[in-house]
C-alpha positions, 0 to 999 in steps of 0.5 A, spaced: 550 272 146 551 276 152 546 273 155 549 265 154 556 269 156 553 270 162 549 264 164 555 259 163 560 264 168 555 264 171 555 256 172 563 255 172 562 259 179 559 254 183 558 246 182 555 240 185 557 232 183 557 226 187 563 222 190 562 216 193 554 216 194 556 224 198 554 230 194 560 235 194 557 243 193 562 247 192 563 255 190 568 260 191 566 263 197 566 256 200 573 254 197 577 261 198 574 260 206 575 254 207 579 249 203 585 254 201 592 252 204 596 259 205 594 266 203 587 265 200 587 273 199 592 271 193 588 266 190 585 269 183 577 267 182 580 263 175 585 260 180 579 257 184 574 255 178 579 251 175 580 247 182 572 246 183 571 243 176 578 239 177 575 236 183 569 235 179 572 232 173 576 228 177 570 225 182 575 228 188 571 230 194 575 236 198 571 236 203 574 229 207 580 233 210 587 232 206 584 229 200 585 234 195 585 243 197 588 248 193 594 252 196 598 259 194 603 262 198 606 267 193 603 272 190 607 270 183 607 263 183 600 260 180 596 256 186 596 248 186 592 243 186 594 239 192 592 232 193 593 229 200 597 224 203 594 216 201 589 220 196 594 218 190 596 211 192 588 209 194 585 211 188 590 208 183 588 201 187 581 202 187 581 203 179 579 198 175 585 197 170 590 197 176 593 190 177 600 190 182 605 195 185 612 194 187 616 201 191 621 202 196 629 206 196 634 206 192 641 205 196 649 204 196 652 199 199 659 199 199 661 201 191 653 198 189 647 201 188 641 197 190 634 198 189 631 194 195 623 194 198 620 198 204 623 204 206 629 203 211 636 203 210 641 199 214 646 201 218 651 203 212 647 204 207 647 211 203 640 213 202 640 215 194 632 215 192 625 212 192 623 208 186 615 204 184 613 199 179 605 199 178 602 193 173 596 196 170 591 194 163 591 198 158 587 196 151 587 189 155 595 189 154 598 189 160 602 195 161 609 197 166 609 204 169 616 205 173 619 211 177 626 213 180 627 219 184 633 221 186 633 224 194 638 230 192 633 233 187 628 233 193 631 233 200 631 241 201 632 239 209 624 241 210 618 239 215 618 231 215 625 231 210 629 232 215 626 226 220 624 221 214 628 222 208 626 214 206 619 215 206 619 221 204 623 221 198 619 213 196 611 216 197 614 222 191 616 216 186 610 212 189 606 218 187 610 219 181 609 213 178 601 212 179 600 218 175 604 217 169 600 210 169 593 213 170 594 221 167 587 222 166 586 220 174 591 225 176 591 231 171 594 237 174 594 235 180 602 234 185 602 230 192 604 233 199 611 231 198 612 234 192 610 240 194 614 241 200 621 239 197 619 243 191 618 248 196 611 251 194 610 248 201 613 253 208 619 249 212 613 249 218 609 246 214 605 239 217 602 235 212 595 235 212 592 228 215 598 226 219 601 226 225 608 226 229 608 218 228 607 219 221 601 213 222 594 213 218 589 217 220 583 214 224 578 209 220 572 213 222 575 220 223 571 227 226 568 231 219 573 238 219 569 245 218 569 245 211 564 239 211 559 242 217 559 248 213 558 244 206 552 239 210 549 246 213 548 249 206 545 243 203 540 243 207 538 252 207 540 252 200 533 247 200 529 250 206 532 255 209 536 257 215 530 255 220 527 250 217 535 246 214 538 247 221 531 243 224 532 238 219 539 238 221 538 237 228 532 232 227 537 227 223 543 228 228 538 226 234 536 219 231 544 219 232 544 221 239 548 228 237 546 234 239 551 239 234 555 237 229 561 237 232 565 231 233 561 228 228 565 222 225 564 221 218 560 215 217 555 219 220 556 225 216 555 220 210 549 217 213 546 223 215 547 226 208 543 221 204 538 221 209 538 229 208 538 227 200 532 222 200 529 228 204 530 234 198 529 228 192 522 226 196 519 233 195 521 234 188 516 235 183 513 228 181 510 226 175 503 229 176 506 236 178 504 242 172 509 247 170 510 251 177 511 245 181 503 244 183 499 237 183 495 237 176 487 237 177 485 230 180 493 228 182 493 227 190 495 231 194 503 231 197 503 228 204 502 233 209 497 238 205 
């Protein structure tokens, strides 16, 4: 019984899985150094297991900077999992039973309150909140997803709150309202936006992901630290540090880098799958023994 007790703890300390053709190897050393957002001393070893297999569960890949990370700031309150700025939205659209959305702000205009598209109030107009309607299949009937917030339960005068309140207070309704309409997609997990106005989030805090102007972030973006560590790993943990560091470098150089640094992620990627088709290659086929050698009569590997 202790013996089952200890292989299970020891398999909920670390998990691999696939996102979009990219494996994601995660554990807690890599995540309390490198996905933590905050004082990652305070965060607890249950804390992190929960967000690996969340990650999992959910097929969220922490590896692509702001997708999902784990944030604790207070030794008394619990550590969150925060999904980043787009994540939401994009993975409502993407899911199969998604059919339209509608979002903007909530105004008063005089002594009328209207609800108007966009994010921009005109001259005159009182920004109250944001709204969202999301159109989605359940059981293949058509089903209705609808969100107000209202901007006084969320304006703590924080971070971008101050500078774009409208934009603000729609992404948390647009957020709100793909996980009422997709729970299971969505599971214990809170946006950017409501973290920050909850205040879980410092007031100098910058939002993972976007910059001053608030545009998106590039189409082919440099992969962060956390993915070089995760792409170095994979290779040591299948061949060793010596050898994992030459593959490495041979498949970078058929790119034309030298380093990993500035490596953009569509590169990240291909160099992943080229690395997996290597590790899947040298698996035991169906004429390897028990150990992993050729039975007698099988030809042998190339390159023996």
């Amino acid at each position: 019984m202790s013996t089952a007790m200890s292989r299970a703890e020891s398999n909920a300390l670390s998990v691999v899985y696939e996102v979009a053709g990219t494996q994601v190897a995660l554990d807690l050393p890599f995540v309390k150094r490198y996905l933590v957002r905050g004082k990652s001393e305070l965060v607890s070893d249950q804390e992190i297991v929960l967000f690996m297999n969340t990650c999992k569960s959910q097929g969220m890949n922490p590896l692509v900077n702001g997708e999902v990370y784990l944030i604790k700031y207070s030794k008394d309150d619990p550590a969150q999992i925060v999904v980043g700025k787009g994540t939401y939205l994009r993975r409502a659209v993407e899911h199969p039973d998604f059919l339209h959305k509608e979002d903007g702000i909530l105004v008063m205009r005089g002594d009328e309150i209207i609800k108007k598209e966009g994010c921009c109030p005109y001259p005159g107009e009182k920004l109250l909140g944001g709204w969202c309607r999301i159109t989605y299949l359940r059981g293949q009937a058509e089903r209705t997803a609808y969100k107000e917030v209202a901007l006084s339960e969320y304006d703590k005068n924080m971070a971008n709150w101050k500078s774009k309140p409208a934009t603000m207070i729609n992404k948390v309704a647009v957020s709100q309202c793909c996980r009422e309409a997709f729970p299971r997609d969505f599971q214990g997990t809170y946006s950017e936006d409501e973290m920050v106005a909850a205040g879980a989030i410092p007031a100098d805090y910058t939002i993972v992901g976007e910059g001053d102007d608030g545009d998106d972030p590039p189409e082919d973006p440099v992969i962060s630290q956390a993915q070089r560590q995760a792409l170095f790993k994979l290779a040591h943990d299948h061949f060793g540090q010596k050898e994992g560091n030459e593959v490495i470098l041979k498949l970078i150089g058929e790119y034309g880098l030298k380093s990993t640094n500035g490596m953009t992620s569509s590169v990240y990627k291909a160099v992943t799958d080229s690395l997996m088709q290597i590790i899947e290659s040298l698996a035991p086929g169906p004429n390897a023994g028990e150990e992993g050698q050729p039975q007698p009569g099988a030809a042998p590997e190339q390159g023996q």
